[in-house]
N, C-alpha and C positions, 0 to 999 in steps of 0.2 A: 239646431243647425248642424247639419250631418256637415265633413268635410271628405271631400275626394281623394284618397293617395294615387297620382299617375306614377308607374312604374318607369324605372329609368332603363331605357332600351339603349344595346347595342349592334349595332351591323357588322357580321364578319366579310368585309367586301371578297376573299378570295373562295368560299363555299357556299355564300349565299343565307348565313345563318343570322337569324333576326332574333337576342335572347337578352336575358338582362344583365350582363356580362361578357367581357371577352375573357379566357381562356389564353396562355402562351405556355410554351412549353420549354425544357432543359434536357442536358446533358441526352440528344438524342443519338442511338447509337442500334446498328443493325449488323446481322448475320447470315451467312447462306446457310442453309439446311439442305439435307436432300429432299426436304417436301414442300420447300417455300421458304421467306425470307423471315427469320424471327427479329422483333425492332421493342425498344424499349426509352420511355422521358420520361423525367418527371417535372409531373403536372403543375404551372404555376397558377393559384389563384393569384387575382389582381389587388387584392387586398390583406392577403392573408400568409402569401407565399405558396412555396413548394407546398404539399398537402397529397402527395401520394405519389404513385408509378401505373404510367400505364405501359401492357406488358403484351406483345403476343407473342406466341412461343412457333408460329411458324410452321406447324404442321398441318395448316388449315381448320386448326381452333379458333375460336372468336377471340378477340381484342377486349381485356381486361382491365380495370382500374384496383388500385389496392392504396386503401389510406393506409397514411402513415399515422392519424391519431383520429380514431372514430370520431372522438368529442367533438374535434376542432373541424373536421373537414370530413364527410366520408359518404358512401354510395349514395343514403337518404338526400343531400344533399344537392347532389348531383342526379340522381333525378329528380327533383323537384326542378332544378334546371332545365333542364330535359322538356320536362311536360310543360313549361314555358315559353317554348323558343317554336321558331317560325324555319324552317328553309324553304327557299324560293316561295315566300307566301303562302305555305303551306302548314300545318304541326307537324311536326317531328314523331315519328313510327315512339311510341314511351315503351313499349315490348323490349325484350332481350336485343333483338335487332337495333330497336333504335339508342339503346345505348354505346353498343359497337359503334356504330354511325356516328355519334357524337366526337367519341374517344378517337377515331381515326380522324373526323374532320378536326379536330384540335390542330393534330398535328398537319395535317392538310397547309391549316390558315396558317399558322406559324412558317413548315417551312414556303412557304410562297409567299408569304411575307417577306423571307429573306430575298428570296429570286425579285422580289421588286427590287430590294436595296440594289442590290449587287445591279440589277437593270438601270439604277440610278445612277450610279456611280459610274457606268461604263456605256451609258447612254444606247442603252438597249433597247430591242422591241419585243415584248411578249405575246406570245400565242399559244396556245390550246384548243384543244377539241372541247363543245359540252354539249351532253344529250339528254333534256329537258324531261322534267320529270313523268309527262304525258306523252312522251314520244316512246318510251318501252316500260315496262314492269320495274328493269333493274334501274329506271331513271329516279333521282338525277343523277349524270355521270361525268366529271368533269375530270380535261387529259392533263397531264404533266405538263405544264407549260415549256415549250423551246423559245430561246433565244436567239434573236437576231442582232446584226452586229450592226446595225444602224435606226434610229426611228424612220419608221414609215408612215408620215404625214399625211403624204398624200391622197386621196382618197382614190385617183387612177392607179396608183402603186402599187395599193391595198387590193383593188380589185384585181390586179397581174397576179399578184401571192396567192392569194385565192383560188384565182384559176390553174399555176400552178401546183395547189396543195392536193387541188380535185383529179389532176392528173397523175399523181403519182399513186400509184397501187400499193405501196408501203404507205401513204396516209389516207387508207380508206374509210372511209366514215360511218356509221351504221344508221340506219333510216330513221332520219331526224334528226340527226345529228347536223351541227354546224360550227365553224370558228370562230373564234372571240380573240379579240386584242385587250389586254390591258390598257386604259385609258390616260392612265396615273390617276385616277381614284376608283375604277370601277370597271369590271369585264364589259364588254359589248361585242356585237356581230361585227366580226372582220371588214364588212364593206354593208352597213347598215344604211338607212335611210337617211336623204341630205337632213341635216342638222337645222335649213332653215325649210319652214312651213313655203310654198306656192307662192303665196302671197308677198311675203319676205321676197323673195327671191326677185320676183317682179316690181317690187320698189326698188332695191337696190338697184336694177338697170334703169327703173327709168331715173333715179338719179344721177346715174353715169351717163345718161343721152342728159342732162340736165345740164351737167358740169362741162361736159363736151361743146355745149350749145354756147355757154357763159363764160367759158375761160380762156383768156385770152391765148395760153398756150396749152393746149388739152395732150399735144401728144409729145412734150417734156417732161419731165419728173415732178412732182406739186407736194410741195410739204403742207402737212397741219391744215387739210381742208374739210371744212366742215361738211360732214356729212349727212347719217342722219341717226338715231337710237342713240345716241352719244356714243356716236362712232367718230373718227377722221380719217381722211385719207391722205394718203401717202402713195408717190406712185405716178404712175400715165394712165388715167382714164380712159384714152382711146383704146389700153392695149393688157397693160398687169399694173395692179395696184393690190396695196394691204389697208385694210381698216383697221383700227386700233380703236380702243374704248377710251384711250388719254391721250395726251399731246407728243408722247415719245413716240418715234419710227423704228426703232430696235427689238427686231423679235428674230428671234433665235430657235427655230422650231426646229433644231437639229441636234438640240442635249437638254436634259432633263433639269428642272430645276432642285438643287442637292441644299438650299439656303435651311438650316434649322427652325426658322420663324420666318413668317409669310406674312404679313399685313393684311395686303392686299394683292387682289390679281385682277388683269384686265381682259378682256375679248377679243379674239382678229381673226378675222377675216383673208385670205389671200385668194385674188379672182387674177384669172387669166384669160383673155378672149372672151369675156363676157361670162366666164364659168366658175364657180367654187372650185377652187384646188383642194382646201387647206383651210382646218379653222379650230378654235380651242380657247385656251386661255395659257396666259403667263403668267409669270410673278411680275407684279410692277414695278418694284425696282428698280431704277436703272443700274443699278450695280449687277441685277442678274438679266430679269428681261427672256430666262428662259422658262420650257413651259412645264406647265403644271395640268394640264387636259388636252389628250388629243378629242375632236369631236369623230 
C-alpha cells in the first residue's frame, strides 16, 4: 500500500506566488547611488529564522542571497524552493533570472504586507497598476500600490477612479496593463465584473417585486426580512435596502476590520433603485460588524 505525501502550499496574496512557504523579511534598509538604489534584509525563514541577507548593491547588478550558515539554510535550498513555486499559475523562470525574481518578490510581499497593515489601521484604499504575464515579455509586472484616504466600496465610485486614473498622463498604463484594488484578502480589477451571476441578479428583483406585492408597508424601513440564500433584508424594498447573511443590520463598510481573531464573517449586499451598489463580507460580530472583503 504506497501512501501519498500532499505538499503543504502557500499563497503569496501580494505577488501572486504559489510555493511551499512564505518567506518575510527584516531589518530592510536602502541607499541612493549614482547608478541606482542599493537595498539590503535579512531573510526570515518561517521555521528556521533569519538564514541569510539579501543584498543588491545598486549599480544595476542582480539581487543576491548570502547564507549565514550553508548547513542550516543556503542557496541549494532556496532553489529547490524556487523550482517549486508557481507565479500567477505559472513556474517560476529556476535560471539566474528567476532567482532575482524570487529575492526581490520576498521583499515585494513583505513590504506590501506592511502597506495593507498600515491600510487597516487607517482605513485605507489600495491600488496599483499590473501587467499580466502574457501581456509583455517583461510581464508579470506589478506597480507600487497608492493609498487612498477613504474605502471605495462602491462600485460606481470604483468605476469614477478608473476613469479618472486613465486620464491622467502621469498614470499611463502600458498595453495590457490594468488596476487592481486590494480586496482585503486578494488583488482584483478595479471595476471587475458584478460579483453576482445574471441569474442571481434577476432573483433578487423578482424578490423585491415579491416583498413589495406582500408587505404591508414596502416603502418604510423593514427589519430582519426573510429573504433568500440566507440572506435578510433590511431596508425599503421599493427604494435602498442591504442584505445581510445574519439577523444583525449593522454593516460598516467604511473601515476595515482590525479584530485579531475572526470566527466568523457574513455576506451583504447593498441595492439601490433596483441596482448593486456595494457588496463583500464582514466580520460578524457585533462588536465589529466591519469589513473584511470588498467584492
Amino acid at each position: 500500500m504506497s501512501t501519498t505525501i500532499i505538499e503543504s502550499r502557500v499563497r503569496w496574496p501580494h505577488t501572486g506566488i504559489d510555493a511551499p512557504l512564505a518567506f518575510t523579511i527584516t531589518g530592510f534598509k536602502e541607499l541612493e547611488t549614482g547608478r541606482g538604489v542599493a537595498y539590503s534584509a535579512e531573510l526570515v525563514h518561517p521555521d528556521l529564522g533569519v538564514v541569510g541577507r539579501i543584498a543588491n548593491e545598486g549599480c544595476g547588478g542582480a539581487t543576491t542571497f548570502h547564507p549565514y550558515d550553508y548547513a542550516r539554510f543556503g542557496e541549494r535550498q532556496l532553489e529547490q524552493i524556487l523550482q517549486r513555486s508557481l507565479q500567477d499559475s505559472e513556474p517560476m523562470d529556476t535560471g539566474f533570472l528567476g532567482m532575482e525574481t524570487l529575492l526581490d518578490e520576498i521583499i515585494n510581499e513583505t513590504e506590501t504586507a506592511q502597506l495593507v497593515t498600515t491600510m487597516r489601521t487607517k482605513h485605507q484604499f489600495l491600488v496599483r497598476s499590473y501587467l499580466p504575464r502574457e501581456a509583455a515579455s517583461w510581464g508579470p509586472d506589478r506597480g507600487a500600490p497608492g493609498a487612498y484616504t477613504r474605502i471605495i466600496a462602491r462600485r460606481a465610485d470604483r468605476e469614477r477612479l478608473a476613469a479618472k486614473l486613465a486620464a491622467d498622463p502621469a498614470e499611463h498604463l502600458d498595453e495590457g496593463a490594468y488596476w487592481q484594488m486590494f480586496t482585503g484578502e486578494d488583488w482584483a480589477p478595479l471595476h471587475g465584473t458584478c460579483p453576482l451571476t445574471p441569474e442571481q441578479v434577476a432573483n433578487r428583483l423578482q424578490r423585491v417585486d415579491q416583498l413589495i406585492a406582500e408587505l404591508d408597508a414596502p416603502d418604510i424601513y423593514n427589519i430582519d426580512v426573510p429573504f433568500d440564500d440566507d440572506l435578510h433584508l433590511f431596508g425599503t424594498p421599493a427604494t435602498h435596502f442591504t442584505l445581510v447573511g445574519d439577523h444583525v443590520a449593522a454593516v460598516h463598510s467604511t473601515k476595515w476590520c482590525t479584530c485579531r481573531s475572526r470566527r466568523s464573517v457574513v455576506a451583504f449586499e447593498r441595492w439601490n433603485d433596483r441596482s448593486l451598489e456595494e457588496s463583500g463580507t464582514i466580520h460578524a460580530a457585533r462588536r465589529c460588524r466591519r469589513l473584511v472583503r470588498i467584492d
